[in-house]
C-alpha positions, -999 to 999 in steps of 0.1 A, spaced: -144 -878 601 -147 -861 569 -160 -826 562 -182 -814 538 -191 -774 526 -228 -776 526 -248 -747 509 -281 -735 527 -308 -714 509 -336 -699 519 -362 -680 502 -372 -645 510 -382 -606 498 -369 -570 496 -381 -540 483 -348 -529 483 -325 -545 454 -295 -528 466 -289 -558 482 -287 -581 456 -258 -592 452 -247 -587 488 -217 -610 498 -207 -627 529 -171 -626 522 -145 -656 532 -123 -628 553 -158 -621 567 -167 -656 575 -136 -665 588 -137 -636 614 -172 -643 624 -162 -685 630 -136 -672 649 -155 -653 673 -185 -676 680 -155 -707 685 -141 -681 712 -178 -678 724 -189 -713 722 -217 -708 698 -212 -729 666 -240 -752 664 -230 -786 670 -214 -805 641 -209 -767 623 -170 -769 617 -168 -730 600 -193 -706 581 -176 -699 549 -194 -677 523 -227 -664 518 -245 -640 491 -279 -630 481 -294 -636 443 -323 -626 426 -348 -647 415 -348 -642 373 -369 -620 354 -391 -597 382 -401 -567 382 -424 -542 405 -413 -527 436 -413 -566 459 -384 -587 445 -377 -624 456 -343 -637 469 -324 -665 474 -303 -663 505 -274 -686 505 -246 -699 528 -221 -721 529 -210 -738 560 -180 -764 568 -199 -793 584 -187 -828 598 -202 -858 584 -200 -896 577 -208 -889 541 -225 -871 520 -257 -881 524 -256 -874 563 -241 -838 553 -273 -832 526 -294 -845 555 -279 -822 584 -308 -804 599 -302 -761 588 -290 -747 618 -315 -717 613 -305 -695 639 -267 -692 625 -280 -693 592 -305 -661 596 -280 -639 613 -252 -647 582 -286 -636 563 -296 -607 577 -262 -592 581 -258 -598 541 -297 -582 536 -287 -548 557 -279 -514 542 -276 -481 555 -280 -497 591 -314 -507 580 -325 -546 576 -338 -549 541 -345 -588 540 -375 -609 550 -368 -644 546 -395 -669 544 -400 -684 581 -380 -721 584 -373 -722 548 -338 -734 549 -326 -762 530 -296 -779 517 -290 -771 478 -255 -783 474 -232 -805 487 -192 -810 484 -166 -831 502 -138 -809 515 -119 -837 528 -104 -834 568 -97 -797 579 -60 -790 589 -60 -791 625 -66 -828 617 -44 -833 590 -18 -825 612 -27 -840 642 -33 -880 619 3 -864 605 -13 -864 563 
């Protein structure tokens, strides 16, 4: 079955904009799949978390700013259409978020409640444990 890197974004506010620009690197990602494979916790039909960062909305000012948090996870599909459809697995996608939003051991994001939703969608073709096991 083919894969697909789905972005999820979800709306939200700090008062801090330190945080813009905050990055969930891949090294970071990678590490973090790793452990909740070990642990069993990957939502079904999540494949990997692979990225994540926070952006500012354009042109604000005053001391609340608006965010957009975003992450990209590796997802197994039939097509696109099914990925872009995949119901946000909120839970994984909030803790990517709020480990991006804190600073100073403090949590500086508040994302709107249930918010998240599919923004981009790319086929990423069959991941390699199954290349090599179909031998492509």
């Amino acid at each position: 079955m083919p894969t697909y890197e789905v972005t999820f974004e979800s709306p939200g506010f700090t008062r801090n904009r330190g945080i813009v620009g905050n990055e969930f690197s891949e090294s970071e990602a990678e590490g973090y799949t790793e452990v909740a494979r070990a642990e069993g916790t990957l939502p079904a039909g999540v494949i990997a978390v692979l990225r994540g960062h926070i952006s500012e909305d354009d042109g604000q000012s005053g001391p609340e700013v608006r965010v957009f948090a975003c992450v990209t996870l590796r997802l197994r599909a039939a097509d696109a259409e099914e990925a872009e459809s995949f119901v946000p697995p909120e839970g994984l996608l909030t803790t990517i978020a709020d480990l991006m939003g804190s600073r100073d051991d403090k949590q500086h994001l508040s994302l709107d409640g249930c918010a998240w939703e599919a923004t981009e969608v790319e086929e990423a073709g069959l991941v390699a444990s199954e290349r090599f096991a179909s031998g492509r």
